[in-house]
C-alpha positions as CSV (number, residue, x, y, z in Angstrom):
1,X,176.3,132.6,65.0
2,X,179.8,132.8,63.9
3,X,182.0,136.0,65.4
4,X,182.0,137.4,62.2
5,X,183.1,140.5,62.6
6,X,183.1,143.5,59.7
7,X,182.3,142.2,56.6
8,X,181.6,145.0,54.4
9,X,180.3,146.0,51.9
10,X,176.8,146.4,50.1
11,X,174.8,146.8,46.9
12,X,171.0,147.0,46.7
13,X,167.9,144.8,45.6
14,X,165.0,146.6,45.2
15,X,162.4,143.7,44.6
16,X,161.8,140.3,44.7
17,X,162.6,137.8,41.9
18,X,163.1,134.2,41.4
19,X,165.8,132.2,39.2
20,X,166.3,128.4,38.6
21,X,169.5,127.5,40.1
22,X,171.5,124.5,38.5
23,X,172.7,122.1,40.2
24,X,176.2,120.9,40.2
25,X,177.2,118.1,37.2
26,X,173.8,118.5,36.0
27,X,171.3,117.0,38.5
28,X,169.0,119.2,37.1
29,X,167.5,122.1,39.5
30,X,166.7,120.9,42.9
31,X,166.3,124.4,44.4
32,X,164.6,128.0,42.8
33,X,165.8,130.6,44.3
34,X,163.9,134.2,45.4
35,X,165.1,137.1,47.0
36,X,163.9,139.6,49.1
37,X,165.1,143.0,50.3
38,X,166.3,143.1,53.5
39,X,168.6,145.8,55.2
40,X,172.2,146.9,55.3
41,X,174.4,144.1,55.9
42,X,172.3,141.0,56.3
43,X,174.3,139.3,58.7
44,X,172.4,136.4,60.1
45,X,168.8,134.8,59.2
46,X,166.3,133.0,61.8
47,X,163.2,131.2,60.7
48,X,159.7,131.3,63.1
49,X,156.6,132.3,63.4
50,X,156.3,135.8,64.6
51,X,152.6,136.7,64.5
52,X,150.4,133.8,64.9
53,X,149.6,133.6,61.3
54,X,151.0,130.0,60.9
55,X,152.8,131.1,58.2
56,X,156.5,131.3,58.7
57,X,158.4,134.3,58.6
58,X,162.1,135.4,58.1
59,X,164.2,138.0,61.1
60,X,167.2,139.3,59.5
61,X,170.3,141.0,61.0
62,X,171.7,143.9,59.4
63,X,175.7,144.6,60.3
64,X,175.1,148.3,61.0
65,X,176.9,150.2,63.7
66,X,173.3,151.0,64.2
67,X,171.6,148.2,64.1
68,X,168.5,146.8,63.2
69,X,166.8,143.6,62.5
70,X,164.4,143.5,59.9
71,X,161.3,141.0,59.9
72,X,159.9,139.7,56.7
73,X,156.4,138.7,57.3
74,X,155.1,135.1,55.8
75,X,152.6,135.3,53.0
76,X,152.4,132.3,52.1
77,X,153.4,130.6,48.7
78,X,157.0,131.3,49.4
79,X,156.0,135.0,49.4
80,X,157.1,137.7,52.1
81,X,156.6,141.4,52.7
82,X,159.2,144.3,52.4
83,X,161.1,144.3,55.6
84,X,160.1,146.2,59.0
85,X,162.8,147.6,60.7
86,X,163.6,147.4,64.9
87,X,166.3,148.7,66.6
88,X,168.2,146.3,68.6
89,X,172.2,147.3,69.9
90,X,175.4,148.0,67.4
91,X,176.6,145.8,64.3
92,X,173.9,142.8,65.4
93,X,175.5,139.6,64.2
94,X,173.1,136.6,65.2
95,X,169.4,136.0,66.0
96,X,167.3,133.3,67.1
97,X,163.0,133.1,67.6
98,X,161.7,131.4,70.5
99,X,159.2,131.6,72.8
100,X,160.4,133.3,76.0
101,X,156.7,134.7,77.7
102,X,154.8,131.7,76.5
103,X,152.2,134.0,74.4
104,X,152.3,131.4,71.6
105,X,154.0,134.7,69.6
106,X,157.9,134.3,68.8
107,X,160.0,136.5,70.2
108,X,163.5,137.4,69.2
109,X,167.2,137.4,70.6
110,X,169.8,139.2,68.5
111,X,173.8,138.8,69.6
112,X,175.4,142.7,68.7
113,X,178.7,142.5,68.7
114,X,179.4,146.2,69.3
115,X,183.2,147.2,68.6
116,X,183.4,150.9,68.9
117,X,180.2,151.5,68.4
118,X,178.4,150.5,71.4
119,X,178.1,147.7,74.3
120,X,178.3,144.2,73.8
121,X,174.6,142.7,74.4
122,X,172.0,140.2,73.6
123,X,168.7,141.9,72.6
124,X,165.2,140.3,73.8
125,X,162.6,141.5,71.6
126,X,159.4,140.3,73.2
127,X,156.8,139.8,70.3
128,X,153.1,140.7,70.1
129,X,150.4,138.8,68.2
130,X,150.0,142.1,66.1
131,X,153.6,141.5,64.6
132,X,154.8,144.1,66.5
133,X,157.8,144.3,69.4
134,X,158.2,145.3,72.6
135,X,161.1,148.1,73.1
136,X,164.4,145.8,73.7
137,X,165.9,144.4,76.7
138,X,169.5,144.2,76.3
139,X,171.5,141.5,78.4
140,X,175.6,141.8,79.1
141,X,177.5,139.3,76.5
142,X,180.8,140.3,77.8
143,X,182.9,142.1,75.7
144,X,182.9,140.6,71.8
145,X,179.9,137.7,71.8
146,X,180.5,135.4,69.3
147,X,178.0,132.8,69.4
148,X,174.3,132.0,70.7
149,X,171.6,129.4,71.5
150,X,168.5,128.3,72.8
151,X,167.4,125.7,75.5
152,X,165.9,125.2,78.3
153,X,168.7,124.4,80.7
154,X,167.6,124.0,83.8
155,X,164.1,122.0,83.4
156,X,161.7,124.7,84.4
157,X,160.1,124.5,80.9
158,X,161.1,128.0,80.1
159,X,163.8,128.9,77.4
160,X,166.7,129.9,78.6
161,X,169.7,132.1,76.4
162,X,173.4,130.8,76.0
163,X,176.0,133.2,74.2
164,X,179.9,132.9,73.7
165,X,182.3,135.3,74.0
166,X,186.0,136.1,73.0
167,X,187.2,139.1,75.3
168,X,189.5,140.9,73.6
169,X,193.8,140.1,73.6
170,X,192.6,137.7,75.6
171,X,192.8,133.8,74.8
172,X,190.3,132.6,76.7
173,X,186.4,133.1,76.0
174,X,183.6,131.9,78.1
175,X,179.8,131.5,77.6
176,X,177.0,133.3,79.3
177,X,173.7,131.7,80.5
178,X,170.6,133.6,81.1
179,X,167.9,131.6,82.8
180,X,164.2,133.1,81.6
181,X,161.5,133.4,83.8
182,X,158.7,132.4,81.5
183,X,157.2,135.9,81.4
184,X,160.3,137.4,79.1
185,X,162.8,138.2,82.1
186,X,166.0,136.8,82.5
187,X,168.2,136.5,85.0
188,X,172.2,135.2,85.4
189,X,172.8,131.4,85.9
190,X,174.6,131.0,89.1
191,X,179.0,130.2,87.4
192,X,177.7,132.4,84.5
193,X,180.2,133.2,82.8
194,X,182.1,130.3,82.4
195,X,185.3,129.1,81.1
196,X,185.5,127.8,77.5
197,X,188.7,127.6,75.7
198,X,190.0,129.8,73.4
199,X,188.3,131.7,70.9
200,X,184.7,129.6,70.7
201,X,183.3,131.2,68.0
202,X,179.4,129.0,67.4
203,X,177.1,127.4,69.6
204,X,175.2,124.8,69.8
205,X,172.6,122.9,72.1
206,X,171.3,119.1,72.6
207,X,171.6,115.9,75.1
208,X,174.6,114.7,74.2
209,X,174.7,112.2,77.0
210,X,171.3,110.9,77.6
211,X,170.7,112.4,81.0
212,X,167.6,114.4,80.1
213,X,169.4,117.7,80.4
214,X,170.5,119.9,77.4
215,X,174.2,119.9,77.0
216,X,176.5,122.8,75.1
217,X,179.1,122.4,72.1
218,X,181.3,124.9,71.0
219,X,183.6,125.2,68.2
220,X,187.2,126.7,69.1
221,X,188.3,128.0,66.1
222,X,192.1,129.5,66.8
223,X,193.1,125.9,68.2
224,X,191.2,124.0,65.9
225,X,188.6,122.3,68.7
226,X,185.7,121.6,69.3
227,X,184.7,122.0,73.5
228,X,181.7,119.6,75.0
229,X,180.0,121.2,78.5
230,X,177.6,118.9,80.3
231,X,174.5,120.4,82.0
232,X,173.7,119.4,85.5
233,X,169.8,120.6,84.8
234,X,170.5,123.6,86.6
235,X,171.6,126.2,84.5
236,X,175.0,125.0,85.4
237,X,177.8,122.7,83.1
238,X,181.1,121.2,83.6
239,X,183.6,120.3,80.7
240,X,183.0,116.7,79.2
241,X,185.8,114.0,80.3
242,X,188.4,114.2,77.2
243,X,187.0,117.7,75.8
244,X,187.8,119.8,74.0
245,X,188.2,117.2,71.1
246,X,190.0,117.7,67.9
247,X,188.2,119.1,65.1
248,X,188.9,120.1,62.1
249,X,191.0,122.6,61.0
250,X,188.9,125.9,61.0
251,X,185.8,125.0,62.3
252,X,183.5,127.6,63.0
253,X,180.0,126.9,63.1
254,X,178.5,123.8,64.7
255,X,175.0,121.5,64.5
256,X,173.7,118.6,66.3
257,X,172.1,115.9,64.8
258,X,172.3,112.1,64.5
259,X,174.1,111.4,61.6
260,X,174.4,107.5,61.6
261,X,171.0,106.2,62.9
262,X,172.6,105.2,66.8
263,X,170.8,107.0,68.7
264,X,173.1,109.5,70.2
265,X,173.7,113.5,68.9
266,X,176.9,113.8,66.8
267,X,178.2,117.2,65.6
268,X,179.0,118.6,61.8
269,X,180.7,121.7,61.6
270,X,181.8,124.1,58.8
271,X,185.4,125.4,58.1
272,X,186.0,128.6,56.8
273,X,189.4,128.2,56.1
274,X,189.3,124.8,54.3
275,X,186.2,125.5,52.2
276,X,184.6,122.0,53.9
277,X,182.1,121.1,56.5
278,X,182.8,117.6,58.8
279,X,181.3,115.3,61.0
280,X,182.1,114.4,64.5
281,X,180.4,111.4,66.3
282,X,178.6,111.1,69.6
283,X,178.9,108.2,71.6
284,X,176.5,108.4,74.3
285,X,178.7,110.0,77.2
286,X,179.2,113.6,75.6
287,X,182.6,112.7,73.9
288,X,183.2,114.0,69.9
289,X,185.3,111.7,67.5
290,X,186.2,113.7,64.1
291,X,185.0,111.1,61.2
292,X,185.2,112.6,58.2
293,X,185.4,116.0,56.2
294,X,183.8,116.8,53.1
295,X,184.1,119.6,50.4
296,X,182.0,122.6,50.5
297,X,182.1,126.2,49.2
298,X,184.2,129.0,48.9
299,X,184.4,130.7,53.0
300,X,181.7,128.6,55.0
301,X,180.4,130.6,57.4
302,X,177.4,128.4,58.5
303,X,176.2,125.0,58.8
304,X,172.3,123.3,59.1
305,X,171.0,120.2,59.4
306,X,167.8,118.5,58.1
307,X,166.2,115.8,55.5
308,X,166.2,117.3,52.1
309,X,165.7,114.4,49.7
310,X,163.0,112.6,52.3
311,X,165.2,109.5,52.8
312,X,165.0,109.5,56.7
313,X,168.5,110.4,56.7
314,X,169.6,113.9,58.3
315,X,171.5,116.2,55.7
316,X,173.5,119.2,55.5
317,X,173.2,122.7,53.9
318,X,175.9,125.5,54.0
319,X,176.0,129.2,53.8
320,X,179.4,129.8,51.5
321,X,179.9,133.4,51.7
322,X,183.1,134.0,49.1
323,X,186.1,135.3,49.5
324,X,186.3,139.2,49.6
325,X,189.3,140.9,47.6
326,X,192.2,141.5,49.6
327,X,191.0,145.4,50.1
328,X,187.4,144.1,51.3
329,X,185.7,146.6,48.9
330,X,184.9,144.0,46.3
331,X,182.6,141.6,45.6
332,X,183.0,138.6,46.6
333,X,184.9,136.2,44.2
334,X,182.7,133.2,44.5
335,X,179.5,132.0,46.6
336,X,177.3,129.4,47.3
337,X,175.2,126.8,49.2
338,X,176.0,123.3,49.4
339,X,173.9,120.5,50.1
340,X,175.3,117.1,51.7
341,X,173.1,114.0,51.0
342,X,173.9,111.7,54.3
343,X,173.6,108.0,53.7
344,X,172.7,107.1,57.2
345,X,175.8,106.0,58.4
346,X,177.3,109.4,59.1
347,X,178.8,110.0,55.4
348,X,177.7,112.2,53.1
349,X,178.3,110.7,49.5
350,X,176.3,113.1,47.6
351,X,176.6,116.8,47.4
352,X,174.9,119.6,45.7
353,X,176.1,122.9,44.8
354,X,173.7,125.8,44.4
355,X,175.7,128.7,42.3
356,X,175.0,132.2,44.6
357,X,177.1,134.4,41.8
358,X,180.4,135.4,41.7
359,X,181.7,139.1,41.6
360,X,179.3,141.9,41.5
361,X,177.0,139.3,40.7
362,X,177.6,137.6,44.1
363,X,174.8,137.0,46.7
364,X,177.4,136.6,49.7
365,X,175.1,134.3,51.9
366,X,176.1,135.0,55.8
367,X,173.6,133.2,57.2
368,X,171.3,130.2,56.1
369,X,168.3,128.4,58.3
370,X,165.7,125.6,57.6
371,X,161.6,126.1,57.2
372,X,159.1,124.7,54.8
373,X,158.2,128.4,53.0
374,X,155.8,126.6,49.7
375,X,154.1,124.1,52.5
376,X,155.3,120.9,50.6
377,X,156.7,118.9,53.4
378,X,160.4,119.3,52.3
379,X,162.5,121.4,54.2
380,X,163.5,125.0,52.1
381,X,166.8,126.9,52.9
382,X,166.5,130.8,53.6
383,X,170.0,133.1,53.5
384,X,170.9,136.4,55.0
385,X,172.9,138.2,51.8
386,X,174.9,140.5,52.0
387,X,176.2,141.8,49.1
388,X,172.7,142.1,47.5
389,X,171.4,143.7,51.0
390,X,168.8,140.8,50.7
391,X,166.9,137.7,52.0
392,X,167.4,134.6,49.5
393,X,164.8,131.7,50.2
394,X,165.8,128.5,47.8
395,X,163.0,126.3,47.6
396,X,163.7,122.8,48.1
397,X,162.5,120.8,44.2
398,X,164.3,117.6,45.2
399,X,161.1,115.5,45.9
């Protein structure tokens, strides 16, 4: 999730349709793309299975002051349904699928950012095999949460919820943790909130220093850093020795992965300002060195990781919302998603570009997230759009 904030601005789709997407310098057309109407505002996209189907399916935020997240059922065949509509809190801005009651259904946290239209919370949508939801639980997410994840931090072997937050005129933010109880409750870690740096706008979750317990990174994207919080396996972190470490300039979004084969989680991140995404690496201990950057797309709002091309190497995908007009209520000027090729060593030599329109023929991806829709054992990208008020799925043709 990225602390988007108002993004404006709409158009419609009224049914699905596909179109072969070129790729950049003529590489042919490694992805097809589809859409799929969604609701007002897509704002954020998350990929699971949320009816026991084993067919995966799409939860899409839409950015309205009264907000909704709308759940496009799996049909298989890269095929979804029209969207069904549940109310969560005000201008939703970030969702995730896990597990929280240990039903085998997914259930669904959504991050609503509020402003003046209501509180700041994180929404718990418990699912139920039917496809259906339980009527929301709403947690506290300070005053303007930016960012959110899921782990289990603590060990119990239940899935805990993590969420960022920038108060306000104020410079500091600090992240929440919500320990779950296995049956869907939550409750406060104890040091919730803590400190962490100014303006953290993304997070992200892995073992960053081999101890067995899921760590935290954040990007800080006023100062330009990138913050590392080590968890004790209690629910419970303390800032990495060195952190926060110098990132690139922008950063916004963050991913963990190992990019270079050794072992230990690195992080890439995506740079709205600079149109580029880069790679920091791990070293075992929890400390982030910035390698390299790399060109990406117009605005990058978001950042994923997996193997596209099936060479064993992790790669990276982009969400590369445009530029708006300098009054907002234009189309965006350019968008796109890019596609990194990583060699293995933490570089990324290769990139793809996957047109998303430009002006009012702009898709205005916000979102993007990884799942195999077509069942071909290559990961697919799926993008919350909205300019089209849609869900894009771009089906992976590389292998």
């Amino acid at each position: 999730m990225r602390g988007r904030g108002a993004r404006a601005w709409a158009g419609v789709v009224v049914a699905a349709f596909a179109v072969a997407v070129p790729a950049a310098g003529g590489q042919g057309e490694p992805f097809s793309l589809k859409e799929f109407p969604a609701g007002q505002l897509p704002s954020a996209v998350a990929v699971g299975n949320l009816n026991r189907d084993s067919k995966l399916d799409l939860a899409v935020t839409n950015f309205e002051s009264a907000g909704t997240v709308s759940v496009l059922r799996g049909l298989g065949h890269a095929r979804f349904s029209g969207p069904t509509a549940f109310g969560v809190g005000a201008n939703p801005d970030g969702v995730a699928i896990g597990d929280f009651d240990g039903n085998g259904v997914g259930d669904l946290a959504v991050v609503n950012e509020g402003f003046q239209n209501g509180p700041s919370t994180v929404s718990v949508l418990l699912g139920r095999p039917n496809g259906s939801f339980r009527s929301p639980v709403n947690l506290g997410a300070g005053i303007f949460p930016t960012g959110l994840t899921l782990a289990d931090f603590n060990g119990d072997g239940n899935l805990d919820v993590a969420v960022s937050n920038i108060p306000p005129g104020q410079e500091e933010g600090n992240i929440w943790i919500y320990l779950g109880d296995g049956a869907g409750g939550f409750a406060q870690a104890p040091g919730s909130p803590f400190d962490a740096g100014q303006t953290p706008t993304w997070l992200a979750a892995g073992d960053l220093n081999g101890d067995g317990n899921q760590d935290l990174v954040t990007t800080n994207w006023d100062p330009c850093l990138v913050s590392v919080f080590l968890g004790h396996g209690d629910g419970t972190f303390t800032s990495a020795p060195g952190s926060p470490y110098q990132g690139p300039m922008g950063d916004a979004s963050v991913v963990l992965a190992d990019f270079n084969g050794d072992g230990n989680l690195d992080a890439a991140t995506g740079d709205l300002e600079h149109d580029s995404g880069a790679v920091m690496l791990g070293n075992g201990t929890g400390a982030l060195q910035l390698l390299a950057t790399y060109p990406t797309g117009q605005y990058t709002v978001q950042i994923v990781s997996a193997d596209f091309n099936g060479d064993g190497n992790p790669d990276l995908a982009t969400a590369n919302r445009g530029t708006f007009p300098a009054n907002q209520n234009g189309p965006p000027f350019t968008s796109s998603v890019s596609v990194l090729l990583g060699d293995g060593t933490g570089h990324f030599p290769t990139a793809i570009s996957v047109p998303m329109g430009s002006g009012q023929a702009a898709k205005a991806p916000t979102g993007i997230a990884v799942g195999d829709f077509d069942r071909d054992g290559l990961p697919d990208l799926a993008t919350s759009d909205l300019f089209t008020n849609s869900a894009g799925v771009l089906l992976n043709r590389e292998g």
